[in-house]
C-alpha positions as CSV (number, residue, x, y, z in Angstrom):
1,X,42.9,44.6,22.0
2,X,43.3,45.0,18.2
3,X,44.5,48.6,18.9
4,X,47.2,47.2,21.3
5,X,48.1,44.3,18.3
6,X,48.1,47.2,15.9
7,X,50.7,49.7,18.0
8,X,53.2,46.4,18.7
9,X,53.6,46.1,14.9
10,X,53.8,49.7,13.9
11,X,56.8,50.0,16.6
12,X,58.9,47.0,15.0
13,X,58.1,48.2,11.6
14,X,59.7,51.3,13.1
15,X,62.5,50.1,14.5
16,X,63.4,48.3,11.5
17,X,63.5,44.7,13.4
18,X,61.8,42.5,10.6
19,X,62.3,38.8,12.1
20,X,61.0,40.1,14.8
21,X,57.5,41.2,13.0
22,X,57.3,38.7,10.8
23,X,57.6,36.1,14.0
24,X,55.1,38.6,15.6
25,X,52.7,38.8,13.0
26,X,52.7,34.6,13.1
27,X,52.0,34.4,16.3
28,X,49.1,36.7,16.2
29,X,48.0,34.7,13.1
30,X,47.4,31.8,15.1
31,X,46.1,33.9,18.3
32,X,43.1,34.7,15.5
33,X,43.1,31.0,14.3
34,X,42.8,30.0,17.9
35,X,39.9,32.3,18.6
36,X,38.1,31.5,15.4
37,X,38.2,27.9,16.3
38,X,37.3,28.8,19.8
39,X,34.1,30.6,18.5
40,X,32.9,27.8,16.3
41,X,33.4,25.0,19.1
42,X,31.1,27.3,21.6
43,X,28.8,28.1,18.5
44,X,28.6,24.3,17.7
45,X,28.4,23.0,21.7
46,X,25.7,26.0,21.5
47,X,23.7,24.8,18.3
48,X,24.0,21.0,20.0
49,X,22.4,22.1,23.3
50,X,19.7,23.9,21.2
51,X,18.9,20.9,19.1
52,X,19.1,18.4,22.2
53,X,16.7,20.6,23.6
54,X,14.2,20.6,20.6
55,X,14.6,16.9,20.7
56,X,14.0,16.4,24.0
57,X,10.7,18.5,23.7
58,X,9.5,16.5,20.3
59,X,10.0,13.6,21.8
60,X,7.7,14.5,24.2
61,X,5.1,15.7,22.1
62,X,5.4,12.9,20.0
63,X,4.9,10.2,22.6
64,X,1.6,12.1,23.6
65,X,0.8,11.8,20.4
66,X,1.6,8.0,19.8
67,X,-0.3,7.7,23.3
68,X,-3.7,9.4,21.7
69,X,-3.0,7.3,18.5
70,X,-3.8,4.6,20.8
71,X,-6.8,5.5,22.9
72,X,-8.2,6.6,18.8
73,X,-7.0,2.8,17.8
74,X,-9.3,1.7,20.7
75,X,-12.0,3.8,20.2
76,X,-12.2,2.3,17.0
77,X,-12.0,-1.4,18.2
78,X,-14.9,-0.2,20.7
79,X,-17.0,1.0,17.7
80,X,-16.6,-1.6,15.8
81,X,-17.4,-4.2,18.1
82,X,-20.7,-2.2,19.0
83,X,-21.8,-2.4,15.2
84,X,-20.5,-6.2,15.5
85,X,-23.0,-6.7,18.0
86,X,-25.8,-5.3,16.6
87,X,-24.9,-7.6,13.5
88,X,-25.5,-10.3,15.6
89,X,-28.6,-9.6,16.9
90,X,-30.2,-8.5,13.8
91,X,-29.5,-12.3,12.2
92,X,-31.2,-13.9,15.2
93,X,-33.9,-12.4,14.2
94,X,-33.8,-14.1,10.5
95,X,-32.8,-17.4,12.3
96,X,-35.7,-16.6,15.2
97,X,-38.9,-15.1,13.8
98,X,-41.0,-14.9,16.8
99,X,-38.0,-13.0,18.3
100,X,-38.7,-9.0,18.8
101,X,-42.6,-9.8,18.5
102,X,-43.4,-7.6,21.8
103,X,-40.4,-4.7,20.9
104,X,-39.8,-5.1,17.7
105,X,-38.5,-1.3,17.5
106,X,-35.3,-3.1,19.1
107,X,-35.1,-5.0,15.9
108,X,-35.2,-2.1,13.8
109,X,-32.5,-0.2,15.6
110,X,-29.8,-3.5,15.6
111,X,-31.0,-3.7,11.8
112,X,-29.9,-0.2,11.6
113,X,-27.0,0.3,13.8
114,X,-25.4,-2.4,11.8
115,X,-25.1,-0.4,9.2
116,X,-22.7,2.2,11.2
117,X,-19.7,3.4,9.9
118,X,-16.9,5.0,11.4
119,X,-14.0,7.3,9.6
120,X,-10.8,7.4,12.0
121,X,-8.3,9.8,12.3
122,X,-4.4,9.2,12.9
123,X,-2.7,11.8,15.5
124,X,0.1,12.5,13.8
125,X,0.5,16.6,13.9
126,X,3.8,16.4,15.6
127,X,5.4,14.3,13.1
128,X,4.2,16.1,10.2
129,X,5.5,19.1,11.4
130,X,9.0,17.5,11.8
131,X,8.4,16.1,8.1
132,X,7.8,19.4,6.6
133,X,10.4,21.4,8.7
134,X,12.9,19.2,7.8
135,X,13.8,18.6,11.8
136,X,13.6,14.3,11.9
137,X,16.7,14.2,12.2
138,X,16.9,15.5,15.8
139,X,16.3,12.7,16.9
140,X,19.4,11.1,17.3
141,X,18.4,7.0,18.3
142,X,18.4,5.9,14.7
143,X,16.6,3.1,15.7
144,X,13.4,5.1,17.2
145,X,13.5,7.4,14.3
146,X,13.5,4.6,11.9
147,X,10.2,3.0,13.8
148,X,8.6,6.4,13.8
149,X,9.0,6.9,10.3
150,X,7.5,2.9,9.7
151,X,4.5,3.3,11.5
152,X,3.6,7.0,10.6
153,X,4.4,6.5,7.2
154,X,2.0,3.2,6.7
155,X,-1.2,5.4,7.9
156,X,-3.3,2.4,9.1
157,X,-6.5,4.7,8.7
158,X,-6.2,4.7,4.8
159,X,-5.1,0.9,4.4
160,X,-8.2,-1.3,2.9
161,X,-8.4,-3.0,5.8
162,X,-10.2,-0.6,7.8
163,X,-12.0,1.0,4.9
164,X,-14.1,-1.8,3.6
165,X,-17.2,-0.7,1.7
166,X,-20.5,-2.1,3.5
167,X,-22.3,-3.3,1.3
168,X,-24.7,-4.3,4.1
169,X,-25.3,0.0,4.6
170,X,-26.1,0.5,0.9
171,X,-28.5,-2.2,0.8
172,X,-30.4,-1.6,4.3
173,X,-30.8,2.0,4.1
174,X,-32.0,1.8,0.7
175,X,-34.9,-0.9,2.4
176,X,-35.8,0.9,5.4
177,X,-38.7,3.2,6.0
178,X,-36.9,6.7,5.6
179,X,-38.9,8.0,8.8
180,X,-38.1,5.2,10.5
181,X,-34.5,5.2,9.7
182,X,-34.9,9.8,10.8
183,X,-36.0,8.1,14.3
184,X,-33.3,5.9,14.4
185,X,-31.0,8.8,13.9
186,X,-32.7,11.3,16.2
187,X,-32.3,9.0,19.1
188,X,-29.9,7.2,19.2
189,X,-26.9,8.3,16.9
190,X,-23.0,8.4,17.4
191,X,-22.5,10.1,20.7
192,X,-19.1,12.2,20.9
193,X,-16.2,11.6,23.8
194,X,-13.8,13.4,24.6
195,X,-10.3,11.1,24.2
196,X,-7.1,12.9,25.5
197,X,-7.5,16.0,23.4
198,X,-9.6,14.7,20.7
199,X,-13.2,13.8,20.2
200,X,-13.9,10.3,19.2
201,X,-17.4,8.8,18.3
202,X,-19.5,5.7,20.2
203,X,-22.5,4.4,20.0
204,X,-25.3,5.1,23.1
205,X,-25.3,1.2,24.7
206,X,-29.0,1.7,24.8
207,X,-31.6,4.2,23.0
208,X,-35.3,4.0,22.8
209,X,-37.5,5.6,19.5
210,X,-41.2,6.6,19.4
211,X,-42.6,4.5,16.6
212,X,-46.0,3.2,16.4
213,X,-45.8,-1.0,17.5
214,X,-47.8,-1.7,14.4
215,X,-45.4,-0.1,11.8
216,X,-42.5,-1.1,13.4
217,X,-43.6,-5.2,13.4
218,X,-44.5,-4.5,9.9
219,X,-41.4,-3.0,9.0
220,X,-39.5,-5.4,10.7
221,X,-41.0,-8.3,9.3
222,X,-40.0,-6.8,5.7
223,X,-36.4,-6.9,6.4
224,X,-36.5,-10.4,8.0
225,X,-37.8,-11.7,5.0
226,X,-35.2,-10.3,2.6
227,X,-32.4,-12.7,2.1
228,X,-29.7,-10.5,0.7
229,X,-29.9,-8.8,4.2
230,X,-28.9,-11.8,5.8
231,X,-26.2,-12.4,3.9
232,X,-24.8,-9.2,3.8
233,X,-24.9,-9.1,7.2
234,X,-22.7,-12.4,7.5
235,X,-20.3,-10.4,5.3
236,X,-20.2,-7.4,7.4
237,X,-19.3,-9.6,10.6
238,X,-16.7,-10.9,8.8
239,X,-15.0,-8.2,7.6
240,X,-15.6,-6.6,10.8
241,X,-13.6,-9.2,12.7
242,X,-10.5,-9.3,9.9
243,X,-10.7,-5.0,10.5
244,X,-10.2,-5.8,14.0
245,X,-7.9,-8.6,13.8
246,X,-5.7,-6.2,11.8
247,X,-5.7,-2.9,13.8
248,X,-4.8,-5.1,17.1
249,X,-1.7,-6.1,15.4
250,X,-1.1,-2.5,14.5
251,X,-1.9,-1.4,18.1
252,X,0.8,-4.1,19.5
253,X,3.4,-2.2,16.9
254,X,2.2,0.8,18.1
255,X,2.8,-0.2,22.1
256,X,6.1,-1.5,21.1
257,X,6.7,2.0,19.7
258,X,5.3,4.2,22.8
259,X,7.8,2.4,25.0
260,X,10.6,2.5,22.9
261,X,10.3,6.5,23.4
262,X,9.0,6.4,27.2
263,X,12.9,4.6,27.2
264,X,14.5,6.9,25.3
265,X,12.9,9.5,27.3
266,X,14.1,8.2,30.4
């Protein structure tokens, strides 16, 4: 073709007929304008069918992940309501002193399960990639991206609220019998579960340990009649319940989120 363009002008050159090239050579000016433009509207529709298809598979990814952040938000609820309830039990037995006389190994595993902790982690892979590539901005809905960004960027496993020191631990483990507390752990520690396509940690809902009756009424008569147990574990139940109070709110922001994408999807 530019061979052909080429021979057209040498032959008016040739034959002397300027206007003529010069009204040539114009027209074939904008014939390569017209192309150029041509090429970068097929380049651009091409670049926008790539990124709509990167955005359509990050959204994806990141709703599974929003939808894992959740089950791991539960989890946590879950755990923390099992230490909760240990709590409990192990002040009736301040308030109640004749309670846990036949088992009182029961006793010493809600003293000691109240002192559980647990470290959560946020599923947010997706979105970090999308940070560090620089590639947030394929998502078009301003409105989604701007709620993404919000929630990830708060990281509700580092605020204060769910990372409370317990004081309650420090003080109990430092009290109890350190083979009694290796017992404890041997038997009925954190048991892993698989949620989604993480691991997330519960305690067993029952667990029995191999402690001599005497010891362990012996033991547990110790703690029931230390008074800064008690009252840190009063403490504990509180903060326990503000922890919870505050990732439930989260979780509803959170929800509010996953179906603003499963929308947007749609």
């Amino acid at each position: 073709m530019i061979k052909f363009f080429r021979q057209i002008r040498y032959k008016l050159m040739n034959e002397n007929k300027t206007s003529k090239y010069f009204k040539y050579a114009i027209g074939e000016i904008i014939l390569v304008v017209i192309g150029i433009l041509i090429a970068l509207q097929i380049n651009n529709w091409n670049q926008n069918r790539t990124n709509e298809n990167l955005e359509a598979k990050y959204q994806v990814r990141l709703l599974e992940d929003l939808k894992e952040e959740k089950a791991i938000m539960e989890a946590t609820l879950n755990y923390s309501e099992e230490v909760k309830r240990h709590a409990k039990k192990a002040i009736t037995l301040f308030e109640n002193p004749l309670k846990n006389e036949e088992d009182p190994a029961e006793g010493l595993i809600d003293f000691y399960q109240a002192s559980q902790i647990q470290s959560p982690a946020s599923a947010k892979s997706t979105y970090q990639e999308l940070i560090a590539s620089g590639q947030i901005n394929l998502i078009k809905n301003d409105d989604l991206k701007t709620s993404l960004i919000r929630y990830y960027e708060y990281n509700w496993t580092n605020a204060k609220s769910v990372n409370l020191p317990s004081i309650y631990r420090e003080n109990l483990r430092g009290k109890m019998s350190n083979a009694i507390q290796e017992e404890i752990r041997n038997n009925c520690d954190d048991v892993y579960v698989k949620i989604r396509k993480t691991y997330e940690v519960t305690l067993p809902k029952t667990c029995n340990i191999n402690i001599d009756i005497n010891i362990a009424k012996s033991e547990l008569l110790s703690l029931k009649k230390d008074e800064s147990l008690k009252k840190d574990l009063r403490s504990l139940i509180g903060n326990i319940e503000a922890k919870n109070n505050y990732i439930k709110s989260l979780k509803k922001q959170l929800e509010d989120l996953i179906n603003q994408f499963e929308t947007n999807i749609k």
